[in-house]
VEXGU-114682 format. One record per atom (N, C-alpha, C): residue number from 1; residue in one letter; x, y, z; atom name. Coordinates in nm, 4 decimals, padded with zeros to 6 digits. Layout:
N
+-----+---------+----------+----------+----------+-------+
: num : residuo :       xx :       yy :       zz : atomo :
+-----+---------+----------+----------+----------+-------+
: NUM :       a :        X :        Y :        Z :    CA :
...
+-----+---------+----------+----------+----------+-------+
This chain:
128
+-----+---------+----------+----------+----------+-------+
: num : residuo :       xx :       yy :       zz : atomo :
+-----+---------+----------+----------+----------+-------+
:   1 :       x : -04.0766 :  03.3256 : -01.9154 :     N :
:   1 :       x : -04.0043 :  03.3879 : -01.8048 :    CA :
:   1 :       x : -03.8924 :  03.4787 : -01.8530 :     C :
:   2 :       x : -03.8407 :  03.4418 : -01.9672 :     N :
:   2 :       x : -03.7375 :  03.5368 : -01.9944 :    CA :
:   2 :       x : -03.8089 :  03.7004 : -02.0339 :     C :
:   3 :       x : -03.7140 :  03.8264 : -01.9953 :     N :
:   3 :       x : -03.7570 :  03.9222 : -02.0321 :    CA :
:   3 :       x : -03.6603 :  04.0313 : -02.0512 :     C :
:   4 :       x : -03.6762 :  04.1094 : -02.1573 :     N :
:   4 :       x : -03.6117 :  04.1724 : -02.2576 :    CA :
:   4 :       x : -03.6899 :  04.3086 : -02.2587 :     C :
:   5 :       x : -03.5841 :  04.4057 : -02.1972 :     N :
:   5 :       x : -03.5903 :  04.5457 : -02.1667 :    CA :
:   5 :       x : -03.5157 :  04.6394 : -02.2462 :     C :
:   6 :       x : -03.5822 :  04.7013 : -02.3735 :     N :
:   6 :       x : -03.5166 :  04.7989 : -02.4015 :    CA :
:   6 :       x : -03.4617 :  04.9284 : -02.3471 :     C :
:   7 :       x : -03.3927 :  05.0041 : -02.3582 :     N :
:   7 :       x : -03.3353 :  05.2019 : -02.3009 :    CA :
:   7 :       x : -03.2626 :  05.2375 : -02.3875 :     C :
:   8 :       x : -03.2605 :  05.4033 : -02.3588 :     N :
:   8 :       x : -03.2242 :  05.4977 : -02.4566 :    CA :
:   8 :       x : -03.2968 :  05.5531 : -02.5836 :     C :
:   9 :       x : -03.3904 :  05.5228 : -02.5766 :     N :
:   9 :       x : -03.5049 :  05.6098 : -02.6848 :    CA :
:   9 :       x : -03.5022 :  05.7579 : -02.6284 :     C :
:  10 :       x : -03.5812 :  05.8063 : -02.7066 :     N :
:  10 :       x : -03.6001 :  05.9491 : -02.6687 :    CA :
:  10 :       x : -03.5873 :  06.0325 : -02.8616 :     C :
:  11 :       x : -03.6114 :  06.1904 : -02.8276 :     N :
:  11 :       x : -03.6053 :  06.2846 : -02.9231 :    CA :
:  11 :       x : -03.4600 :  06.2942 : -02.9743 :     C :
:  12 :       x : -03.4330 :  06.3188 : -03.0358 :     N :
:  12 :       x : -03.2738 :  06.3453 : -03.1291 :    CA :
:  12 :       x : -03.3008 :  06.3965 : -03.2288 :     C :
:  13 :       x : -03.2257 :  06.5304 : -03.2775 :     N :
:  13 :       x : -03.2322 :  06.5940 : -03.3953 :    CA :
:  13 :       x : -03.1511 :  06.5484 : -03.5251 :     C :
:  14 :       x : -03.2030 :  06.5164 : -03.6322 :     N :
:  14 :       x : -03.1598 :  06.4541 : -03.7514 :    CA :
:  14 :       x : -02.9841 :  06.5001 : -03.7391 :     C :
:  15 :       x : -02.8808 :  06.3956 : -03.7905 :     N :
:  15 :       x : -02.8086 :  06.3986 : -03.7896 :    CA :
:  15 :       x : -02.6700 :  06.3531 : -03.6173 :     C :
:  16 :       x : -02.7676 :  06.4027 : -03.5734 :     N :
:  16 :       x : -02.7183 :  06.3215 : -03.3872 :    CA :
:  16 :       x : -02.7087 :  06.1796 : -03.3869 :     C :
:  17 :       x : -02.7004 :  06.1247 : -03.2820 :     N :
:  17 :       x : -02.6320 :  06.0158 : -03.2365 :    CA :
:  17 :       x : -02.7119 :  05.9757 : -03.1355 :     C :
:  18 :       x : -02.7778 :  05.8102 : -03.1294 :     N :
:  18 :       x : -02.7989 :  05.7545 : -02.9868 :    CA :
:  18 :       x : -02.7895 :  05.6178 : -02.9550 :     C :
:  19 :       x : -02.7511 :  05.5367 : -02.8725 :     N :
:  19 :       x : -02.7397 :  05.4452 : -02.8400 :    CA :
:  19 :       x : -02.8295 :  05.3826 : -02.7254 :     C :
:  20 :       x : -02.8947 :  05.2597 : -02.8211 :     N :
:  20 :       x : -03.0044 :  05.1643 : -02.7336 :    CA :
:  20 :       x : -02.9581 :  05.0548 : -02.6779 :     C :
:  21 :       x : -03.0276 :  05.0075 : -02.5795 :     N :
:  21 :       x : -02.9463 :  04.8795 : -02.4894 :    CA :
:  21 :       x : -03.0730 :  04.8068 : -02.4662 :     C :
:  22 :       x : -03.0063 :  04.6674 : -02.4841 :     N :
:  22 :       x : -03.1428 :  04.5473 : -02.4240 :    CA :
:  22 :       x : -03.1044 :  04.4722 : -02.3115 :     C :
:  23 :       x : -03.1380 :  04.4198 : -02.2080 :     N :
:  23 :       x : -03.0973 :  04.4032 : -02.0891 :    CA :
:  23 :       x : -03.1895 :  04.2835 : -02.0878 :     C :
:  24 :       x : -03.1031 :  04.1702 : -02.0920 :     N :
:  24 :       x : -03.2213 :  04.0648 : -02.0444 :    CA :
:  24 :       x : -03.2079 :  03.9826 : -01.9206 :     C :
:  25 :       x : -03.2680 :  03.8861 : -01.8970 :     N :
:  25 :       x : -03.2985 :  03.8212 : -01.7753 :    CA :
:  25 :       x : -03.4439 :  03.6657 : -01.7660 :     C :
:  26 :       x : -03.3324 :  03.5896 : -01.7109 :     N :
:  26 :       x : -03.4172 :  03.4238 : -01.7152 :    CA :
:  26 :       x : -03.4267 :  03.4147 : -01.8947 :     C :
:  27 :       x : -03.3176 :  03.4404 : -01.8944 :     N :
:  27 :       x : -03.3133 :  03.3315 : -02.0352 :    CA :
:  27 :       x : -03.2736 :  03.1524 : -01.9891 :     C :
:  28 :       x : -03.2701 :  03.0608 : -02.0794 :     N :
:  28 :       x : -03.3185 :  02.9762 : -02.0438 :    CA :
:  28 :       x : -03.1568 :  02.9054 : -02.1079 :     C :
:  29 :       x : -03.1036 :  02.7825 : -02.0230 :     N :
:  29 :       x : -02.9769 :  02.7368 : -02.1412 :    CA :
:  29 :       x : -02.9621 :  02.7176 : -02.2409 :     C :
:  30 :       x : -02.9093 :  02.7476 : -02.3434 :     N :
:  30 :       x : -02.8717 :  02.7607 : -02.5088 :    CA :
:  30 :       x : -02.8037 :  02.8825 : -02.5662 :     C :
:  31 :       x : -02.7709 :  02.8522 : -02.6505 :     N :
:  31 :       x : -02.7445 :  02.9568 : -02.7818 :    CA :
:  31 :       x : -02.8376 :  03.0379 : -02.7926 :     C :
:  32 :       x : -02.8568 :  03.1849 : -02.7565 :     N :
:  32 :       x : -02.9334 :  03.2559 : -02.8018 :    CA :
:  32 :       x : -02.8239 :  03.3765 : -02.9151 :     C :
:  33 :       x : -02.9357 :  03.4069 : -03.0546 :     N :
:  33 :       x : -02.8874 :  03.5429 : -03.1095 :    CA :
:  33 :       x : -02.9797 :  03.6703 : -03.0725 :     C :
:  34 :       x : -02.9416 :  03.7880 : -03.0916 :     N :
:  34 :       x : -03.0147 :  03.8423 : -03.0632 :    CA :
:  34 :       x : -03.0274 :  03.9614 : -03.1765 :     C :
:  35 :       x : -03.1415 :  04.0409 : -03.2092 :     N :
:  35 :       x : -03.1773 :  04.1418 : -03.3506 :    CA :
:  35 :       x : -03.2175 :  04.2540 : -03.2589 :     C :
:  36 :       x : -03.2568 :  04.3484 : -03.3649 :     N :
:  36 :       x : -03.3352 :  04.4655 : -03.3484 :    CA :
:  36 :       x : -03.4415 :  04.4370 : -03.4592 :     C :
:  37 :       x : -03.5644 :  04.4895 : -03.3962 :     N :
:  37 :       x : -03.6376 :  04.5216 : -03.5314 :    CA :
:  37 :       x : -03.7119 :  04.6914 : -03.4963 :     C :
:  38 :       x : -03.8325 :  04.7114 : -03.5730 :     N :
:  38 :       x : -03.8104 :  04.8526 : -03.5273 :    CA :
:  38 :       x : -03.9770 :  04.8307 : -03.6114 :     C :
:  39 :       x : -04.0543 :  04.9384 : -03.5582 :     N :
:  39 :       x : -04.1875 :  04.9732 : -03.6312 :    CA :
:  39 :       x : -04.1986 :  05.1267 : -03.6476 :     C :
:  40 :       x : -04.2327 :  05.2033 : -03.7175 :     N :
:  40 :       x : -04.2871 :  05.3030 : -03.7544 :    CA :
:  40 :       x : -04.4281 :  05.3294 : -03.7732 :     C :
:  41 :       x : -04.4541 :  05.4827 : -03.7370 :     N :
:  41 :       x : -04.6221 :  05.4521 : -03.7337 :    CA :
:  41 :       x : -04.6889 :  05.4056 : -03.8654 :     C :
:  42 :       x : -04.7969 :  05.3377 : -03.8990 :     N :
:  42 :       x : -04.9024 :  05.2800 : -04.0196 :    CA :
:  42 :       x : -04.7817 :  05.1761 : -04.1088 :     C :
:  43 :       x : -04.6769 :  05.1226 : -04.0262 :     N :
:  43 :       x : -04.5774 :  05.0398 : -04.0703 :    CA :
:  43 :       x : -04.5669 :  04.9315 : -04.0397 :     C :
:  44 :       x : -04.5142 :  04.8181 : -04.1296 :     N :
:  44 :       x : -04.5011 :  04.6778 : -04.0460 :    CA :
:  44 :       x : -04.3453 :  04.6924 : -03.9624 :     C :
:  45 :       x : -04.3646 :  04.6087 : -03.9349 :     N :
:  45 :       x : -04.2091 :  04.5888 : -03.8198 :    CA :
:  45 :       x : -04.1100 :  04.5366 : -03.8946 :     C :
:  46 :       x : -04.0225 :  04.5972 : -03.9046 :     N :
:  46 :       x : -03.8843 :  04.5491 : -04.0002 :    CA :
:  46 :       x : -03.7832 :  04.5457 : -03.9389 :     C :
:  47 :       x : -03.6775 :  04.4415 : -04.0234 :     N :
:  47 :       x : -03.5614 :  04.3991 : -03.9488 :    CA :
:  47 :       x : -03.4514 :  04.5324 : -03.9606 :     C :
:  48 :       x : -03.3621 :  04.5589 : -03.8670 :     N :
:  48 :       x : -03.2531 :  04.6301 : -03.8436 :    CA :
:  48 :       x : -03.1465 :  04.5815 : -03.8291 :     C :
:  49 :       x : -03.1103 :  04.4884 : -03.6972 :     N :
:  49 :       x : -02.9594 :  04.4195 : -03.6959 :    CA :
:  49 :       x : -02.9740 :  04.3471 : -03.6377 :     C :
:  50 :       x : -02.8852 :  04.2193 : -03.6469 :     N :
:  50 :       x : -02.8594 :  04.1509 : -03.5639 :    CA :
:  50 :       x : -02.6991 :  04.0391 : -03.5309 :     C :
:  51 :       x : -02.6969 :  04.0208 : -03.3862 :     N :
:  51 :       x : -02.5934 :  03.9455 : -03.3739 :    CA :
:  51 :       x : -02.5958 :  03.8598 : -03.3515 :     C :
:  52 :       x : -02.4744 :  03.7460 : -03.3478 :     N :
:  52 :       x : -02.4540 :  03.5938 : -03.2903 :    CA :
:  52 :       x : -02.4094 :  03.6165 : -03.1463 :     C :
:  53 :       x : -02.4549 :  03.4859 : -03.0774 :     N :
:  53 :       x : -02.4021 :  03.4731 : -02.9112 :    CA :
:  53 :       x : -02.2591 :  03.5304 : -02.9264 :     C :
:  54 :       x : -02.1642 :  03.4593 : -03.0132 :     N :
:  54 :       x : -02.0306 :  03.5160 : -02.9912 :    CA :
:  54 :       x : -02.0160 :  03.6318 : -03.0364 :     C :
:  55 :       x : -02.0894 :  03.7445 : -03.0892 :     N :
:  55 :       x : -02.0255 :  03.8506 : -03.1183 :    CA :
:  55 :       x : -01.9679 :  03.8528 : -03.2394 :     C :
:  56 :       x : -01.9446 :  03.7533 : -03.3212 :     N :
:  56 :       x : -01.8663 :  03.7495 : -03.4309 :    CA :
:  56 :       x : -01.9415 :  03.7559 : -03.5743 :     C :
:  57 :       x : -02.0353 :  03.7629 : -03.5888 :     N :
:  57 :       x : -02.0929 :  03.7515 : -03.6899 :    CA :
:  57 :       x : -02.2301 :  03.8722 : -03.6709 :     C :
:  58 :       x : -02.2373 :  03.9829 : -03.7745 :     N :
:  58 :       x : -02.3673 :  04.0900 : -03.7342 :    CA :
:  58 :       x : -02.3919 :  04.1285 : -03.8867 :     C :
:  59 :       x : -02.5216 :  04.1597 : -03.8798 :     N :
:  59 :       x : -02.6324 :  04.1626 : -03.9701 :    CA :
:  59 :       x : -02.6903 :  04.3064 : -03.9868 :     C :
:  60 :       x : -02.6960 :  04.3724 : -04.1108 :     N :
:  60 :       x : -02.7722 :  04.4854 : -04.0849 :    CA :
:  60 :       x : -02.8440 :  04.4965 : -04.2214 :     C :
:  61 :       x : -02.9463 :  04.5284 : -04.2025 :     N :
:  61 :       x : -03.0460 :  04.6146 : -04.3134 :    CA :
:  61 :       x : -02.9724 :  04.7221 : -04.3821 :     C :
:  62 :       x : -03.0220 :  04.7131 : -04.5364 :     N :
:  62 :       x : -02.9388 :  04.7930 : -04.5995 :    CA :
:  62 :       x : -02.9710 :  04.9308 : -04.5711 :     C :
:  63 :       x : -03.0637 :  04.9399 : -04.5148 :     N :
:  63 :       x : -03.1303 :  05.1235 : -04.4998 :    CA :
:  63 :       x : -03.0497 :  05.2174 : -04.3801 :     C :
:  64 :       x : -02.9600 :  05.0918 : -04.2899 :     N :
:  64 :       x : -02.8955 :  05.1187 : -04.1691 :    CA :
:  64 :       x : -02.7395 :  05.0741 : -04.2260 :     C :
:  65 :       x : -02.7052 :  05.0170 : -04.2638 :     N :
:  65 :       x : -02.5392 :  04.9824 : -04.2850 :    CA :
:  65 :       x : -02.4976 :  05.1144 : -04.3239 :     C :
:  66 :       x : -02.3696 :  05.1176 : -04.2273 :     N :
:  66 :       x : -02.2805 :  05.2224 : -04.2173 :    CA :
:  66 :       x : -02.3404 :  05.3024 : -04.1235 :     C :
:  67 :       x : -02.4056 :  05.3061 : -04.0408 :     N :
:  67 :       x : -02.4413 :  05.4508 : -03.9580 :    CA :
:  67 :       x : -02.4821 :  05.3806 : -03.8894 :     C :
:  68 :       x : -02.5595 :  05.2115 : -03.8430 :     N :
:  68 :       x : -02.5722 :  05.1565 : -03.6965 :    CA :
:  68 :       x : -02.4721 :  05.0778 : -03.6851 :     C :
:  69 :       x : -02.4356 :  05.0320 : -03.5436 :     N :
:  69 :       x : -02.3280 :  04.9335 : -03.5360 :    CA :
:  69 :       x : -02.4090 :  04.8080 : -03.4314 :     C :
:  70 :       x : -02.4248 :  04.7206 : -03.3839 :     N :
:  70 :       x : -02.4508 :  04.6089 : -03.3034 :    CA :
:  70 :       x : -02.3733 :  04.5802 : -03.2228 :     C :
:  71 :       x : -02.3632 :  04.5262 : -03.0724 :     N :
:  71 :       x : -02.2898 :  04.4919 : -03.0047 :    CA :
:  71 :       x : -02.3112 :  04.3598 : -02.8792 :     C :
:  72 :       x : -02.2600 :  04.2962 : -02.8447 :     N :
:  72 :       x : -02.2969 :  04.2355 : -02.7333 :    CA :
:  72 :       x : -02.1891 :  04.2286 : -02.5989 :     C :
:  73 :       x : -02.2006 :  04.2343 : -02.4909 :     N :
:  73 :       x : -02.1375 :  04.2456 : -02.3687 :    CA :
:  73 :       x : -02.2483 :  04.0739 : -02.3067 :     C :
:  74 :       x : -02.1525 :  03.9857 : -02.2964 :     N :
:  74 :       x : -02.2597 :  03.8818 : -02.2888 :    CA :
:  74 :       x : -02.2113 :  03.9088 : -02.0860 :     C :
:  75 :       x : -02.1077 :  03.9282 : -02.0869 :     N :
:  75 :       x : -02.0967 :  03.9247 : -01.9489 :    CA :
:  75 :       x : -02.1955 :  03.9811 : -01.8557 :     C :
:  76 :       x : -02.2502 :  04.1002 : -01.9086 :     N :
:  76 :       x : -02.3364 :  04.1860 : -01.8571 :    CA :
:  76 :       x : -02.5328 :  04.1459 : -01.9209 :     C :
:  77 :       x : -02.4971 :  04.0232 : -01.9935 :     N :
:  77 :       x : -02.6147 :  04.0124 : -02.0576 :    CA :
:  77 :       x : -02.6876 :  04.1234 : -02.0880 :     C :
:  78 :       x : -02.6130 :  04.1917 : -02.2095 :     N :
:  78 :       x : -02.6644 :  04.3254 : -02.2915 :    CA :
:  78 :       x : -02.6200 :  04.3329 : -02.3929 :     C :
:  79 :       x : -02.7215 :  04.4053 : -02.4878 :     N :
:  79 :       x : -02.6901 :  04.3954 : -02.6341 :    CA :
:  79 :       x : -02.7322 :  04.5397 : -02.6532 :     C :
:  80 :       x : -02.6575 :  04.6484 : -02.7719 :     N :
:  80 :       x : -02.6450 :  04.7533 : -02.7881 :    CA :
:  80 :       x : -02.6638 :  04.8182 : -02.9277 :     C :
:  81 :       x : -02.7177 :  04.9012 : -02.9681 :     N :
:  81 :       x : -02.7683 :  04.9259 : -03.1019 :    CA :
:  81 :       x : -02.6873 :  05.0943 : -03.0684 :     C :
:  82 :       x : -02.6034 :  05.1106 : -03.1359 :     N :
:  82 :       x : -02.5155 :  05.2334 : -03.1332 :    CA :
:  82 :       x : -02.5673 :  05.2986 : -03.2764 :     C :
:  83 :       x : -02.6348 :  05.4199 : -03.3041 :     N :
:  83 :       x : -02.7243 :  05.4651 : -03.4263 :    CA :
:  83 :       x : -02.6624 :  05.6518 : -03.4692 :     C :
:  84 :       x : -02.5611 :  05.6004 : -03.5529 :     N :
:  84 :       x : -02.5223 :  05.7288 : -03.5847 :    CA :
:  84 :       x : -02.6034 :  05.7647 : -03.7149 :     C :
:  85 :       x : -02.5633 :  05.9419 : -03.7000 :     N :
:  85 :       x : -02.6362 :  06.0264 : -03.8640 :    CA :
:  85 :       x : -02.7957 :  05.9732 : -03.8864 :     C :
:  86 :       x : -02.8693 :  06.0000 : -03.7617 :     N :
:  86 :       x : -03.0076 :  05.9744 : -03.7636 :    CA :
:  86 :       x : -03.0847 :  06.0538 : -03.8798 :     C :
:  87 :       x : -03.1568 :  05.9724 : -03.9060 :     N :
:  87 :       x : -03.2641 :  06.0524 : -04.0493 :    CA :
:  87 :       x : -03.3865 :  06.0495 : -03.9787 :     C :
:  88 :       x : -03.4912 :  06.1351 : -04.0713 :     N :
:  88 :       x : -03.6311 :  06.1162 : -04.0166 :    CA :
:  88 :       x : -03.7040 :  06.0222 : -04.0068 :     C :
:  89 :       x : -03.6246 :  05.9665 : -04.1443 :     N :
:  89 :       x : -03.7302 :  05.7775 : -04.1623 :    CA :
:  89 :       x : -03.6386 :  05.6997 : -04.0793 :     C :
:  90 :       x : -03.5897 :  05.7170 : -03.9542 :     N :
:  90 :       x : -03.5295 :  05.6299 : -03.8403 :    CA :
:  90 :       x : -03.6573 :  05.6349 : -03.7633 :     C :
:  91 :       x : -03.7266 :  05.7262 : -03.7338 :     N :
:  91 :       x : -03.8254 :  05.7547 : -03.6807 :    CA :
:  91 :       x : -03.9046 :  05.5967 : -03.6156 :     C :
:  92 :       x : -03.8958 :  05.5574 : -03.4892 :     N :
:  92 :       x : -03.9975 :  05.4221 : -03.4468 :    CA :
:  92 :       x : -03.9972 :  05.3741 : -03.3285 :     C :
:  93 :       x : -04.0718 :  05.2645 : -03.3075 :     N :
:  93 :       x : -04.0077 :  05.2097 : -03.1467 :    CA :
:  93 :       x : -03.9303 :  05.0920 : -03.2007 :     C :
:  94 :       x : -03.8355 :  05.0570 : -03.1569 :     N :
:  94 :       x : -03.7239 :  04.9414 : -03.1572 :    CA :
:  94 :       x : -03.7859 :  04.8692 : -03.0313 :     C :
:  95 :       x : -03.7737 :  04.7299 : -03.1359 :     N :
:  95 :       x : -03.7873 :  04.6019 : -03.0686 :    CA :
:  95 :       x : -03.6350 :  04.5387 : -03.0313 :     C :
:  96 :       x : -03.6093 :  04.5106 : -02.9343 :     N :
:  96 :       x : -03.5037 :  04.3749 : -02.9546 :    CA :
:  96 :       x : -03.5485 :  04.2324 : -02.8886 :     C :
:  97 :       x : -03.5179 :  04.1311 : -03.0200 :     N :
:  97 :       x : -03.5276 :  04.0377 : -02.9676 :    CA :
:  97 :       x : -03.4389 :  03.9323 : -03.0161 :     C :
:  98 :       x : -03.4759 :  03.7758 : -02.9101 :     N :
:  98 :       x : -03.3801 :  03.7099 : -02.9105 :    CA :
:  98 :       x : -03.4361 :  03.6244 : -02.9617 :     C :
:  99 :       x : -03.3297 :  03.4614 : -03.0347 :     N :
:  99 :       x : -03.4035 :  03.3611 : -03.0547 :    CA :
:  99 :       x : -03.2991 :  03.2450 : -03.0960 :     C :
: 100 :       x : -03.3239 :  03.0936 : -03.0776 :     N :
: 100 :       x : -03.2156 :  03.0343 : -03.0619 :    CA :
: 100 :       x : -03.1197 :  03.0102 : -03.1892 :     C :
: 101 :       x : -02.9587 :  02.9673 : -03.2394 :     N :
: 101 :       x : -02.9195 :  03.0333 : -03.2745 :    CA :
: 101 :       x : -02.8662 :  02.8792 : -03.3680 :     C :
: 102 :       x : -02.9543 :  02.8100 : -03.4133 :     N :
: 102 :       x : -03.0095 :  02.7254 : -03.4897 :    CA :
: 102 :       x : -02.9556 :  02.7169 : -03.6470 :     C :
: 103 :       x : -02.9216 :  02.6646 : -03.6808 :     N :
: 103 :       x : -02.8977 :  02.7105 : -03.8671 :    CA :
: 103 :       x : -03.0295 :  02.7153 : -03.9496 :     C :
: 104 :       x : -03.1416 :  02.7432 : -03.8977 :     N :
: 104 :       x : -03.2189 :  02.7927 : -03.9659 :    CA :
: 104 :       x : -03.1580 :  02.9461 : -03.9331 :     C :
: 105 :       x : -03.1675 :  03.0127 : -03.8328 :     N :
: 105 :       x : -03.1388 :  03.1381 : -03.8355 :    CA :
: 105 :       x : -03.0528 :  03.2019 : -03.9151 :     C :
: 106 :       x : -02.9672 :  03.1289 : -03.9785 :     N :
: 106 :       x : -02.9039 :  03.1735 : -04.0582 :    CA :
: 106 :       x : -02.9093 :  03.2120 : -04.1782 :     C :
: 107 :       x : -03.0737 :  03.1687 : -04.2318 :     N :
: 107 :       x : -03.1420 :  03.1685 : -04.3182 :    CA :
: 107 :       x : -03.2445 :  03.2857 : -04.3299 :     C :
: 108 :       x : -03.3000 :  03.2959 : -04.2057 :     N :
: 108 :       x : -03.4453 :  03.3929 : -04.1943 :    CA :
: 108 :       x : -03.4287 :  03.4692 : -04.1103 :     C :
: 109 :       x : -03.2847 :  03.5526 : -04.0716 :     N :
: 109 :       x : -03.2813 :  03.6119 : -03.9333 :    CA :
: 109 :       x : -03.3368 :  03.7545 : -03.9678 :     C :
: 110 :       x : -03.3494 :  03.7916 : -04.0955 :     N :
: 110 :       x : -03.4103 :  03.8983 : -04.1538 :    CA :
: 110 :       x : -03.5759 :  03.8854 : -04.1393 :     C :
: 111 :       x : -03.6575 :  03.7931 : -04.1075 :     N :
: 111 :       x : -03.7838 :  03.7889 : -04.0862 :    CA :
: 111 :       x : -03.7928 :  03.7424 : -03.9162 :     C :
: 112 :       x : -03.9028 :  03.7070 : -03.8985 :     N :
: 112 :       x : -03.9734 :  03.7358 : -03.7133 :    CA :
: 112 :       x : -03.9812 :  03.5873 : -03.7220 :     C :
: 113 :       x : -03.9807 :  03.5128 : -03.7890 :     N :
: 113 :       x : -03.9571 :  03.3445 : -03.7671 :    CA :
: 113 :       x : -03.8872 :  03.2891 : -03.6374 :     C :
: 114 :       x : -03.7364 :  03.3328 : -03.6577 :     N :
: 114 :       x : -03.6626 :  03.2632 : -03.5586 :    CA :
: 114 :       x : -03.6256 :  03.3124 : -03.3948 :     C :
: 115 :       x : -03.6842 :  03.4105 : -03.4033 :     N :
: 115 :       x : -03.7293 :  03.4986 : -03.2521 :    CA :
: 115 :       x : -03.8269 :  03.4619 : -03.1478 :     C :
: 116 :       x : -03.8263 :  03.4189 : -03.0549 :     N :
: 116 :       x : -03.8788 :  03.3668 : -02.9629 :    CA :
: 116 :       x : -03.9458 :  03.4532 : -02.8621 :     C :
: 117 :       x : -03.8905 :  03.5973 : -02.8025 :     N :
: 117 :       x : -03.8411 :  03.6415 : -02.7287 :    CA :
: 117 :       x : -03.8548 :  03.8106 : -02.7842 :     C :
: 118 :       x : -03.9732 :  03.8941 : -02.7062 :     N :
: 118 :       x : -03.9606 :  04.0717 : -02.7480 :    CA :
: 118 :       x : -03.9755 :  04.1143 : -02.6291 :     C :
: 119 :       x : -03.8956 :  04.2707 : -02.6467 :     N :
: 119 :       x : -03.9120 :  04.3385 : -02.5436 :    CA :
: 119 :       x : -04.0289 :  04.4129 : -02.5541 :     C :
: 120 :       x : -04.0482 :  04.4902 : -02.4791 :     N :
: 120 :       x : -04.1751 :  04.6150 : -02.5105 :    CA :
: 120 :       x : -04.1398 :  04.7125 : -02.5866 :     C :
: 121 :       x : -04.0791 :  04.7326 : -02.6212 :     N :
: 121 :       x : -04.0227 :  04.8569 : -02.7151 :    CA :
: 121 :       x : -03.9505 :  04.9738 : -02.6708 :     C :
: 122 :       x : -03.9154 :  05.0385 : -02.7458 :     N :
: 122 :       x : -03.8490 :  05.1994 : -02.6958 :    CA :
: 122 :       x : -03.8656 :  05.3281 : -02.7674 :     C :
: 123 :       x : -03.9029 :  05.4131 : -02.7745 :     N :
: 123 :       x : -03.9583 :  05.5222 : -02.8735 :    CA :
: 123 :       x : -03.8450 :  05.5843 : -02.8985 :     C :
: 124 :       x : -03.8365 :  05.5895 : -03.0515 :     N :
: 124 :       x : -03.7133 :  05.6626 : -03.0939 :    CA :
: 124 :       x : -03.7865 :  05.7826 : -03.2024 :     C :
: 125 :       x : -03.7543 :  05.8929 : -03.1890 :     N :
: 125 :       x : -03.8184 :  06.0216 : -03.2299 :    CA :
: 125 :       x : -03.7062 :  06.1029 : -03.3015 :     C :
: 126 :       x : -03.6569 :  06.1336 : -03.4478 :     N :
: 126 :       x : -03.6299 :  06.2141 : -03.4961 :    CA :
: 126 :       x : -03.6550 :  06.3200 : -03.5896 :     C :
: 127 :       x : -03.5797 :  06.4300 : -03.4955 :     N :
: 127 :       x : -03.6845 :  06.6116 : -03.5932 :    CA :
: 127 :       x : -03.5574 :  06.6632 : -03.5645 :     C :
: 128 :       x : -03.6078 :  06.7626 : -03.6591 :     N :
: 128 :       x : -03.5243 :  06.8850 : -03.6715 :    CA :
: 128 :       x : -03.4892 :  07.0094 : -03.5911 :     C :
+-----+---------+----------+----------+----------+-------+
C-alpha cells in the first residue's frame, strides 16, 4: 500500500541545476530511511544518496559528493535530491526508495537489500 512518487525530471543542459522530490503515502508505522538510486540506459541501478528518518545522517556516492545534496521535510512526507553541475553521465531515471531503518542498514544502504519500497521513476536527461 505504501507509494512513492517521484518529480522534477526533465532535459537540463550540462552544467545546470535540478531538483527531484519523492512524495510518499500509506507508509506503514516505523522508522523508515529513505535513498535515491538511479539507472542509466544498458546499466545496472546504482546507489546515489541517502538519508535517515531524522535528517541527520546522509550518504552519497562518490561520483555525486559535492554537487548533490539530500533532504527530508518529514512534515510534508518528502524527500529531495537537489543536483547541481550536471554531467552527461548523470544521464537516468532516479529511483527513490525507502526501507526500514534497522542497523543492518547501516551496513548495506549502498546496495538494494534494505529497501522495501520504489517509486516508478523519473527521467533525468542531460545535453548540451
Amino acid at each position: 500500500q505504501v507509494q512513492l512518487v517521484e518529480s522534477g525530471g526533465g532535459l537540463v543542459q550540462v552544467g545546470n541545476s535540478l531538483t527531484l522530490s519523492c512524495s510518499a503515502s500509506g507508509r506503514p508505522y516505523g522508522r523508515y530511511a529513505t535513498a535515491w538510486f538511479r539507472q542509466a540506459p544498458g546499466r545496472a541501478r546504482e546507489f546515489v544518496s541517502a538519508v535517515t528518518r531524522s535528517g541527520l545522517r546522509k550518504y552519497y556516492a562518490d561520483s555525486v559528493k559535492g554537487r548533490f545534496t539530500i533532504s527530508r521535510d518529514n512534515d510534508k512526507d518528502m524527500v529531495y535530491l537537489q543536483m547541481n553541475d550536471l554531467k552527461f553521465e548523470d544521464t537516468a531515471v532516479y529511483y527513490c526508495t525507502e526501507g526500514r531503518e534497522t542497523p543492518d542498514f547501516f551496513v548495506y544502504y549502498r546496495q538494494e537489500g534494505p529497501y522495501e519500497h520504489w517509486g516508478p521513476g523519473t527521467q533525468v536527461t542531460v545535453s548540451s
